[in-house]
C-alpha positions as CSV (number, residue, x, y, z in Angstrom):
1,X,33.9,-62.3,-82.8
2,X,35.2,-64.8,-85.3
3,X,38.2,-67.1,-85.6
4,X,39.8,-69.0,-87.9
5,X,41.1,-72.8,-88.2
6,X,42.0,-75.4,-90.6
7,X,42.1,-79.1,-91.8
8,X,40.8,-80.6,-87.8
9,X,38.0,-79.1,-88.1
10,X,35.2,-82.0,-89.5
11,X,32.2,-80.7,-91.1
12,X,30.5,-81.8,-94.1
13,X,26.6,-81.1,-95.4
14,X,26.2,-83.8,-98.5
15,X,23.8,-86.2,-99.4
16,X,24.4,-89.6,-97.6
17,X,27.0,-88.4,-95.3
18,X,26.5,-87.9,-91.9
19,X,27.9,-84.7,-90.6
20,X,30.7,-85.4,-87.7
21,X,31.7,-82.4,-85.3
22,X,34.3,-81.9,-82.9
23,X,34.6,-79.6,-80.1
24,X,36.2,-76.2,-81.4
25,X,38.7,-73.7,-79.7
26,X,37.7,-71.2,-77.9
27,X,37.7,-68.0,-80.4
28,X,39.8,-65.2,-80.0
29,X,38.9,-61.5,-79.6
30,X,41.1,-59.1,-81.8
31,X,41.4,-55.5,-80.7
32,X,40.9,-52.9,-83.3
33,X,42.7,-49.5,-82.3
34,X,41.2,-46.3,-83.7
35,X,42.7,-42.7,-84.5
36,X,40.7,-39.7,-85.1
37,X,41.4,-37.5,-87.5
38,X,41.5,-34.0,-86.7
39,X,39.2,-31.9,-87.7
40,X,39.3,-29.0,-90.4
41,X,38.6,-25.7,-89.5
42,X,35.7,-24.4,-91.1
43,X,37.0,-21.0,-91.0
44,X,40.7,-22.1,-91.9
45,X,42.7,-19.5,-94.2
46,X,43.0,-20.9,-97.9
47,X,40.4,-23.5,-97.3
48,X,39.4,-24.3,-100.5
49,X,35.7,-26.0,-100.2
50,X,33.4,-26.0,-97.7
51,X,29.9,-28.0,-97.1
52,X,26.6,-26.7,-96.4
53,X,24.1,-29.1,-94.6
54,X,20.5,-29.5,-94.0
55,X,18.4,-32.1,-93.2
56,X,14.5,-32.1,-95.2
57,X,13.5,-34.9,-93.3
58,X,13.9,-36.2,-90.3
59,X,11.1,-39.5,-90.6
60,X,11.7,-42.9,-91.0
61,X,10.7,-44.0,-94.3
62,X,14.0,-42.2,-96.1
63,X,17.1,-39.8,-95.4
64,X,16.7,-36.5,-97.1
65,X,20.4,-34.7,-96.8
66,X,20.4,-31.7,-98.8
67,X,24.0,-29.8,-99.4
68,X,25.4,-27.0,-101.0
69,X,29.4,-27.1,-102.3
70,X,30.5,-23.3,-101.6
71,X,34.3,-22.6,-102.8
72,X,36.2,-20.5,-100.2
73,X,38.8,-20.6,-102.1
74,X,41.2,-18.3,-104.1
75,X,40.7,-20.1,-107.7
76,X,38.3,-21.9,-109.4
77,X,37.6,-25.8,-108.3
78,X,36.3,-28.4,-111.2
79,X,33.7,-30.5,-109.6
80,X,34.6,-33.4,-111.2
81,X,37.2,-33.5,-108.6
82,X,34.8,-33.1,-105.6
83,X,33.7,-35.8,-103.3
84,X,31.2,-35.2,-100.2
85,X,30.7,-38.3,-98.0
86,X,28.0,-38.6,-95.5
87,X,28.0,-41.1,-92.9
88,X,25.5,-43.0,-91.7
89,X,24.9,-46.3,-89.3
90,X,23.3,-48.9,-91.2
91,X,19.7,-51.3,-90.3
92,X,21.1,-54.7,-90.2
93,X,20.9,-56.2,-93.7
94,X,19.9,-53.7,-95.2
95,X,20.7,-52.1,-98.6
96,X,20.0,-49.2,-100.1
97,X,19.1,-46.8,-103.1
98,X,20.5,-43.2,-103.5
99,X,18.0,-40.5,-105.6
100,X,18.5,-36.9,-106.5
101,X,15.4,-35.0,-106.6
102,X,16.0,-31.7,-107.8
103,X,19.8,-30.0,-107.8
104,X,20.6,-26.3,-109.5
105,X,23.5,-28.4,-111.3
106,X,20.6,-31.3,-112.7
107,X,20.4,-34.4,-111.0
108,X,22.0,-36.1,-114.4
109,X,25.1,-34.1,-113.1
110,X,25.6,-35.4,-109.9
111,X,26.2,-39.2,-108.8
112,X,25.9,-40.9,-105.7
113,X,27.5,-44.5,-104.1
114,X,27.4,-46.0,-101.1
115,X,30.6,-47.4,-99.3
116,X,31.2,-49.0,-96.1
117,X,33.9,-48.3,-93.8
118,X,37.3,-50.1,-92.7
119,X,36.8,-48.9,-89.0
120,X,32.3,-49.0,-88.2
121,X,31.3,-47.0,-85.1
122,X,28.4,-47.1,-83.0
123,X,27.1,-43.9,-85.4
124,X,28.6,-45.0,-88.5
125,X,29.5,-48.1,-90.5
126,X,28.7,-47.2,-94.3
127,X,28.9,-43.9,-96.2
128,X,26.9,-42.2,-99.5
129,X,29.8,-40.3,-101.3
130,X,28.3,-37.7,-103.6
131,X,30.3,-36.6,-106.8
132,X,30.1,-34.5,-110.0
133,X,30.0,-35.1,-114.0
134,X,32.2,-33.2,-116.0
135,X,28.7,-31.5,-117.1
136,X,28.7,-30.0,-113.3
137,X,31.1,-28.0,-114.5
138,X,33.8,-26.0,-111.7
139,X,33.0,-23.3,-109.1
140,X,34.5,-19.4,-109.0
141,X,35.8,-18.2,-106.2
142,X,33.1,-17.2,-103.5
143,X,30.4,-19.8,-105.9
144,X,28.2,-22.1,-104.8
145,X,26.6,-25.1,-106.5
146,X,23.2,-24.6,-105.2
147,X,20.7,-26.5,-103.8
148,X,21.3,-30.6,-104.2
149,X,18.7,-31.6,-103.1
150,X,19.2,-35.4,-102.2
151,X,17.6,-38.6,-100.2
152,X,18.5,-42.1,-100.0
153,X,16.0,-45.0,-98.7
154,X,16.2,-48.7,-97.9
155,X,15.7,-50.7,-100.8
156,X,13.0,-52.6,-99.4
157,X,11.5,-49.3,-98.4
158,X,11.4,-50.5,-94.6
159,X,12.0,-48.3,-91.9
160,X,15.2,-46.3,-91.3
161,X,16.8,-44.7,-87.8
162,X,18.3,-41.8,-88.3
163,X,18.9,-40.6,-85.0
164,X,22.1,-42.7,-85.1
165,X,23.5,-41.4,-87.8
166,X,27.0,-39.5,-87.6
167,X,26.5,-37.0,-90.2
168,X,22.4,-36.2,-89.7
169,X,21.5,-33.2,-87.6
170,X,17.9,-32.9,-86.5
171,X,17.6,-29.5,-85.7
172,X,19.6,-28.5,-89.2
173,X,16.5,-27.6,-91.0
174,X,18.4,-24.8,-92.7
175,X,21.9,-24.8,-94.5
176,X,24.9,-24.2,-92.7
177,X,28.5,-25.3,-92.4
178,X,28.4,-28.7,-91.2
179,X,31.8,-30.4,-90.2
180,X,30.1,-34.2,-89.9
181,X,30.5,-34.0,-93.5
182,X,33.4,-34.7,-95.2
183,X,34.5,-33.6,-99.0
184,X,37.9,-33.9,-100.8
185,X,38.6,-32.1,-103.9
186,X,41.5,-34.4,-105.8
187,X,41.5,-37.0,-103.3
188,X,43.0,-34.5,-100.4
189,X,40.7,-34.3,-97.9
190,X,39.5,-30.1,-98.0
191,X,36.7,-30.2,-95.1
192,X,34.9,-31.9,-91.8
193,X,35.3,-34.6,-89.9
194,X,35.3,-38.4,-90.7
195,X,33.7,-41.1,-88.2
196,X,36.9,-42.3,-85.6
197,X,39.4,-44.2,-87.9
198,X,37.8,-43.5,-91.2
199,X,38.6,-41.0,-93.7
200,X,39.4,-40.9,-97.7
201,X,41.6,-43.5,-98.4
202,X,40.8,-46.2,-95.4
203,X,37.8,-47.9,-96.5
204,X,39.3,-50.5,-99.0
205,X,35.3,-51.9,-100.0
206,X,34.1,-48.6,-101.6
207,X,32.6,-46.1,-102.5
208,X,31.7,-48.3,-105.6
209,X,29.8,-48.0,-108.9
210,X,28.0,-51.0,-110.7
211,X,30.9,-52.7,-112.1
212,X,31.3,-53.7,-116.1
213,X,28.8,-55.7,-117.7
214,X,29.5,-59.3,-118.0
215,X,28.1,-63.2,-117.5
216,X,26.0,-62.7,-113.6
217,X,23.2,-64.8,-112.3
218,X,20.3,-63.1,-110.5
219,X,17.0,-63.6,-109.1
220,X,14.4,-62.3,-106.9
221,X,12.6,-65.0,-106.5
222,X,9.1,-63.6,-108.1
223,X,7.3,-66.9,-108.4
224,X,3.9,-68.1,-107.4
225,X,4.3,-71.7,-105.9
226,X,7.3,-74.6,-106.1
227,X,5.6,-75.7,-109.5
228,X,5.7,-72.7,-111.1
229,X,7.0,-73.2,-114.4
230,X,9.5,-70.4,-114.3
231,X,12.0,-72.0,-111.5
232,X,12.6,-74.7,-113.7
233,X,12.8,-72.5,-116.5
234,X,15.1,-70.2,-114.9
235,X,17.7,-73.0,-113.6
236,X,16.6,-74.5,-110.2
237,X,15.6,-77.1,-108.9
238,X,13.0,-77.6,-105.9
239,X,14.4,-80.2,-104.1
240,X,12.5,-83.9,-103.4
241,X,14.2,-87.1,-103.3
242,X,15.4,-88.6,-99.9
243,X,19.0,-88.4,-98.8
244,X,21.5,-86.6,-96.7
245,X,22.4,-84.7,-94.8
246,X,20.3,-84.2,-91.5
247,X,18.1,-86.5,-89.8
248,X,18.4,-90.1,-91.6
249,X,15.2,-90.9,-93.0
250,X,14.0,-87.5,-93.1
251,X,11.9,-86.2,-96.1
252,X,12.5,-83.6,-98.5
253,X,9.1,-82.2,-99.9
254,X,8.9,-79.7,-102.6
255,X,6.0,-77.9,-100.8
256,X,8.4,-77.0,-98.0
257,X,9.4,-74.2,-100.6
258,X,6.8,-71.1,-100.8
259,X,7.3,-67.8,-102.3
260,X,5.2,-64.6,-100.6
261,X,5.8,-60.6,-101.0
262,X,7.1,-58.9,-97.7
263,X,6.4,-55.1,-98.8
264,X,7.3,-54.7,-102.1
265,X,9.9,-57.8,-102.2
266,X,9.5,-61.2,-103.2
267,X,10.6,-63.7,-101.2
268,X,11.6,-67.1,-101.0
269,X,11.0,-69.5,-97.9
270,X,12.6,-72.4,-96.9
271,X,10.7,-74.4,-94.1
272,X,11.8,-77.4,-91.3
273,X,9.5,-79.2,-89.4
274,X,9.7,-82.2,-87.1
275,X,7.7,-83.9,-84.4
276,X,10.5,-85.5,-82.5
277,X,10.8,-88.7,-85.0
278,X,12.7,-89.3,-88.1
279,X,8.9,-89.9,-89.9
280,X,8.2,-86.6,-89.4
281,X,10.8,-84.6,-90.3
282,X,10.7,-82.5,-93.1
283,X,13.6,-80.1,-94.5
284,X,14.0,-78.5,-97.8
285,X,16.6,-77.3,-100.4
286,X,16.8,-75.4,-103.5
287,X,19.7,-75.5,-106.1
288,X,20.5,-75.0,-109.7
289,X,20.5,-77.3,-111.9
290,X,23.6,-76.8,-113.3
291,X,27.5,-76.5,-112.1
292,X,28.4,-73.6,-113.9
293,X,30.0,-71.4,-111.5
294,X,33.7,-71.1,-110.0
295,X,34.8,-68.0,-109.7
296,X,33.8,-64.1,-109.1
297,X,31.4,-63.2,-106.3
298,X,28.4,-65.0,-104.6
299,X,26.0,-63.0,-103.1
300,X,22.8,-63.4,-101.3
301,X,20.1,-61.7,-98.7
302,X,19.2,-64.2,-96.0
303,X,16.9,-64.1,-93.0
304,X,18.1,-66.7,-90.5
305,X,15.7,-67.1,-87.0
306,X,17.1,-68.2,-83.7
307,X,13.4,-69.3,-82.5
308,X,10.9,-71.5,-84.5
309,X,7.8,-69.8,-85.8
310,X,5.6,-72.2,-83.8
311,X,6.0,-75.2,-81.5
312,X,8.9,-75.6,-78.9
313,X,12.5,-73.9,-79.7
314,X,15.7,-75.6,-79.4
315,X,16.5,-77.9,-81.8
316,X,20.0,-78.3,-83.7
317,X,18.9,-76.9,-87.0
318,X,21.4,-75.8,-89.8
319,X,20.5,-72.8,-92.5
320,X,22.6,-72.2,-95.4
321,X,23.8,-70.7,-98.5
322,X,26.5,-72.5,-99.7
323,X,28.3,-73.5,-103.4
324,X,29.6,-77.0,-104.0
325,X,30.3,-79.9,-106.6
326,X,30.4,-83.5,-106.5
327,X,33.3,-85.5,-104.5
328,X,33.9,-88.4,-107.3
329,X,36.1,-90.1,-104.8
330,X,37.2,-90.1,-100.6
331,X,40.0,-87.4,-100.5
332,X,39.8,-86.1,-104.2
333,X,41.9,-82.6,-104.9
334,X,39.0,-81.3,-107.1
335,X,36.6,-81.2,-105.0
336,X,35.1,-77.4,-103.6
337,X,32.8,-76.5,-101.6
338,X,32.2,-72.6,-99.8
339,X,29.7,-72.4,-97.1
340,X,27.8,-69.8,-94.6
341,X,25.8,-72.1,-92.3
342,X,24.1,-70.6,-89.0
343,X,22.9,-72.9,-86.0
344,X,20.8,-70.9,-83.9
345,X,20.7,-73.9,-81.2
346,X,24.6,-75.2,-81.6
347,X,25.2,-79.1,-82.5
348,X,28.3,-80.1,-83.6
349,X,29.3,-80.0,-80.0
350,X,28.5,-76.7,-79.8
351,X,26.0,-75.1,-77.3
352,X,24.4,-72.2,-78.6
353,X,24.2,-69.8,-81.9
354,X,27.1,-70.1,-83.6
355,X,27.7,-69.4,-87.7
356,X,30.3,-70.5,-89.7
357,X,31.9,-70.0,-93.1
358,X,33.5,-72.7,-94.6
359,X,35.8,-73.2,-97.1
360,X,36.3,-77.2,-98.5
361,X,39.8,-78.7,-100.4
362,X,38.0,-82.5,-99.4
363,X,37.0,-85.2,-97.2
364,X,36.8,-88.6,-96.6
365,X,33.5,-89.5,-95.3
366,X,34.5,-93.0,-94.0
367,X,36.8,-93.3,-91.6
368,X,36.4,-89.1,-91.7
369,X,38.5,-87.1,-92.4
370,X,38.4,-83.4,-93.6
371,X,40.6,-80.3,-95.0
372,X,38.8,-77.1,-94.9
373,X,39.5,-73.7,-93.1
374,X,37.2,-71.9,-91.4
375,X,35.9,-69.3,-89.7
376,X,33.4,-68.7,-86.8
377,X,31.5,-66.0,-84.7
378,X,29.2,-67.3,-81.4
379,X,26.8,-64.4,-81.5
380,X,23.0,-64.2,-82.7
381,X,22.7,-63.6,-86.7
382,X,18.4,-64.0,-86.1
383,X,16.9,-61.3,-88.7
384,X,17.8,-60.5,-92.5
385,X,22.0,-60.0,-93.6
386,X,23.7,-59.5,-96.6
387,X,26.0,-62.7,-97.1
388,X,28.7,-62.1,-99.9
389,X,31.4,-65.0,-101.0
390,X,34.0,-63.4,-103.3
391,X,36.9,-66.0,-104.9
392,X,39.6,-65.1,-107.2
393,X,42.8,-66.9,-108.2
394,X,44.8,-65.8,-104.8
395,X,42.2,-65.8,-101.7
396,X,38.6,-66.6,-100.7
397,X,37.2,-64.1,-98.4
398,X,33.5,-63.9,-96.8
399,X,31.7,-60.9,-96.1
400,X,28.4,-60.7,-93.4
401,X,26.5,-57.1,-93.6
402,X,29.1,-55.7,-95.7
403,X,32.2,-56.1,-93.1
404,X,34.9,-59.2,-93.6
405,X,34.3,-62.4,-91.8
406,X,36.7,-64.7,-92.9
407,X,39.3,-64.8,-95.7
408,X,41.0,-68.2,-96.7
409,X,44.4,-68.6,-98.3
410,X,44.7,-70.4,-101.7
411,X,44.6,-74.2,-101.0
412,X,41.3,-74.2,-100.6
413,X,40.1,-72.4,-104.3
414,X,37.7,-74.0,-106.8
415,X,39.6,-76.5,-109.3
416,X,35.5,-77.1,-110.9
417,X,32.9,-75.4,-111.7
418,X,30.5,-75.9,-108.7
419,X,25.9,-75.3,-108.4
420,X,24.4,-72.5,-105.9
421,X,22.2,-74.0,-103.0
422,X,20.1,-73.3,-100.3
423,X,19.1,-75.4,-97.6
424,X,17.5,-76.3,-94.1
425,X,17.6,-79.3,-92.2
426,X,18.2,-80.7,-88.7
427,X,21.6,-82.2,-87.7
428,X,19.7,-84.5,-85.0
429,X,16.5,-84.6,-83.0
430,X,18.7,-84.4,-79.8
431,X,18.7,-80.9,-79.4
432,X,14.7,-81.3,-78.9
433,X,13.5,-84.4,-78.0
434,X,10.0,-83.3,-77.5
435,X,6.7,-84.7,-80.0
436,X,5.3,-81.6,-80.4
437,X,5.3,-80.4,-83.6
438,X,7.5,-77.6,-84.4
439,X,8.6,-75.8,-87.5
440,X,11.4,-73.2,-88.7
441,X,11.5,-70.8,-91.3
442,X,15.0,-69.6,-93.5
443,X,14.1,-66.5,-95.9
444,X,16.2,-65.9,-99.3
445,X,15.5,-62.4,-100.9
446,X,17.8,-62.6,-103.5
447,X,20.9,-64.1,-105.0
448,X,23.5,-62.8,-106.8
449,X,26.7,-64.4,-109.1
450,X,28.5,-62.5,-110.8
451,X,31.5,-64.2,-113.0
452,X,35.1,-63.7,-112.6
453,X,34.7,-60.1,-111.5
454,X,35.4,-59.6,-107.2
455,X,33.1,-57.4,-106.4
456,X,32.5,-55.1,-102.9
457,X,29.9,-55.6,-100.9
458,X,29.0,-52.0,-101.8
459,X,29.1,-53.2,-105.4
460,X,26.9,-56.0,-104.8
461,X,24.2,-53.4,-103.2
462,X,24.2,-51.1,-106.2
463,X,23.6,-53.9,-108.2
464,X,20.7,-55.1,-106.4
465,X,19.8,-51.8,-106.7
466,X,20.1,-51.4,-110.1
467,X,17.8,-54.9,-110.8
468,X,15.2,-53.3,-109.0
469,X,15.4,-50.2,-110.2
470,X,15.0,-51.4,-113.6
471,X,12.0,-53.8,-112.6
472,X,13.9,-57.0,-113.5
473,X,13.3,-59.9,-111.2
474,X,15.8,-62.9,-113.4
475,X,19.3,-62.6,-115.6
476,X,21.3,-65.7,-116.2
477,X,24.3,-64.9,-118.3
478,X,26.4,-67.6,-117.2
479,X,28.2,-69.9,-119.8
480,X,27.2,-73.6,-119.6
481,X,30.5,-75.0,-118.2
């Protein structure tokens, strides 16, 4: 549930500001109405494609859909012109990486993306949409293109459920017709079934392939300890010196950033500890060095935690991934700033887990004052999502787990060039006023900016997925400003 507001809505995160809060409206619950779309015979007269289905595995370490195209048809079809979609309900967070293993028409002939729909259901919220090189050449009447014999796995290689998935069928261990299946031969949908609401031509984020090459930051975070050489190197900056925001007189201390594998991923960890007192908090940040990026898309993976990993639970503890440059004076037009910032135990007057994405024209820290626009969702975000920020010259629009969260009109875009940060800090120490010593952990997998280009969140996962693929951990491309 989210909701949008602008301008009264005071909240700021910069060194040697405090942050203000006042009490928010009650959001409001939109109702999304769905239409089927009727199904397609699979014995219809003049049909001119059908789909073949069977599933090779039905584990949980990756999705094995195998197909065969078999024209029904009264004339020959050009595969280039064929699309098969199979629908699937995503792990939260996750992305993931299509492969062909072995197809009668070559893997090198046949592509695969993955989209993500306009309307999710409780069996389906993304898509891999297979399609055909002009090599794949085009099927006679009463042909078939053979085994394809395809999988697709999360990119992380953690488990996968397929059991709710729309399009799998566990007891299809041979091929048959199979209307969960979709495929369109021009465009025009020819065959099966979408997912309620969805169907070739309603999903405005995909099916997407890497876009152009052009200036993008990226890294995975492969690095050994906060003084590794390489984060320097490679434009950050470990944060250490005293300041804002959070808990006046905290500390900021460089160790509070470590770097570990989970699986075959390295990740980055942001850590917040307190004992009740101002002495004894600790919170940390990481940013780049330089302010070098305005617009095109923003994009990181981000495991936020609604409990702390030990000690007593409940204090008002902020976790971010935000863009932002300086304000050079109270109430200045240039200023920018575009956050996500989760608080698992409210503050800010708030009560509970709430997250927020934020998008700044200024402020005026003293008396306050604020213009911004907002949006919000009171729910539980605990565990790993996809966060994606993407600005252009007409809107700002956030993205959690590959679904819209908030979009923000034009007063609010970038007029500088602005840094990329992470941080994690405490608001107060009234949400927990106990001495016990307690600490919190934020997780960063990767991040993502890509220059001037907008791209889906389905792009932003084959890109990932094309870093990793290729075994590079660092690109920065980005123009000095």
């Amino acid at each position: 549930m989210t909701s949008t507001a602008t301008n009264d809505r005071a909240r700021t995160r910069r060194p040697h500001v405090s942050r203000v809060r006042v009490a928010l409206a009650a959001a409001a619950l939109a109702g999304l109405g769905c239409a089927t779309l009727a199904a397609v015979p699979a014995t219809a007269a003049g049909e001119p494609l059908t789909v073949q289905y069977r599933q090779s595995s039905a584990g949980s370490d990756q999705a094995e859909p195998w197909f065969k195209a078999v024209n029904t048809g009264s004339a020959s079809v050009s595969l280039a012109q064929v699309k098969i979609r199979y629908y699937f309900k995503a792990e939260a967070g996750a992305s993931y990486t299509y492969a062909c293993s072995w197809a009668v028409k070559g893997c090198a002939n046949i592509t695969g993306t993955f989209g993500t729909l306009a309307n999710p259901t409780a069996t389906a919220d993304r898509y891999l949409e297979i399609g055909f090189t002009a090599g794949a050449g085009s099927l006679a009447p009463g042909a078939d293109t053979g085994d394809m014999q395809l999988r697709f796995y999360r990119s992380n290689w953690q488990p996968l459920n397929q059991s709710d998935d729309y399009s799998f069928g566990s007891g299809q261990t041979s091929y048959a017709n199979w209307s969960k299946v979709t495929a369109t031969v021009g465009g025009t949908q020819v065959w099966g079934t979408a997912p309620a609401g969805n169907g070739p031509g309603t999903d405005p984020t995909g099916p997407t392939d890497p876009p152009a090459a052009g200036p993008r930051l990226f890294d995975d975070f492969d690095y050994t300890s906060y003084s590794d050489p390489s984060i320097g190197a490679h434009g950050w900056n470990v944060r250490s010196n005293s300041g804002g925001p959070g808990v006046p007189g905290a500390s900021w201390p460089a160790e509070n950033v470590t770097f570990a594998k989970e699986g075959t991923n390295s990740i980055m960890n942001l850590e917040t500890s307190t004992a009740g007192t101002a002495e004894t908090t600790e919170q940390a940040e990481v940013l780049t060095k330089a302010t070098k990026f305005r617009n095109g898309t923003y994009a990181a993976r981000v495991r936020f935690a609604d409990a702390p990993k030990s000690g007593p639970d409940g204090d008002h503890l902020v976790s971010t991934f935000f863009t932002i440059n300086d304000l050079k004076a109270p109430m200045a037009d240039d200023y920018a700033e575009y956050d996500f910032e989760y608080l698992p135990n409210g503050g800010w007057g708030e009560p509970s887990n709430i997250l927020y994405t934020t998008s700044w024209e200024t402020y005026r820290p003293d008396p306050w004052e604020a213009v911004n626009q907002h949006s919000e969702s009171r729910v539980s975000y605990a565990g790993w999502h996809d966060l994606v920020l993407a600005i252009d010259n007409t809107s700002i629009v956030y993205y959690i787990d590959g679904v819209e969260f908030g979009r923000h009109d034009s007063r609010y875009l970038p007029e500088r060039p602005m840094s990329i940060n992470f941080n994690q800090w405490l608001i107060d120490l009234a949400g927990q006023t106990s001495t016990t010593p307690r600490a919190y952990d934020q997780k960063v997998d990767w991040v993502l900016h890509v220059k001037d280009q907008v791209l889906t969140p389905a792009q932003v996962t084959a890109e990932i997925a094309a870093y990793r693929a290729a075994g590079k951990s660092f690109e920065d491309t980005v123009p000095a400003a």
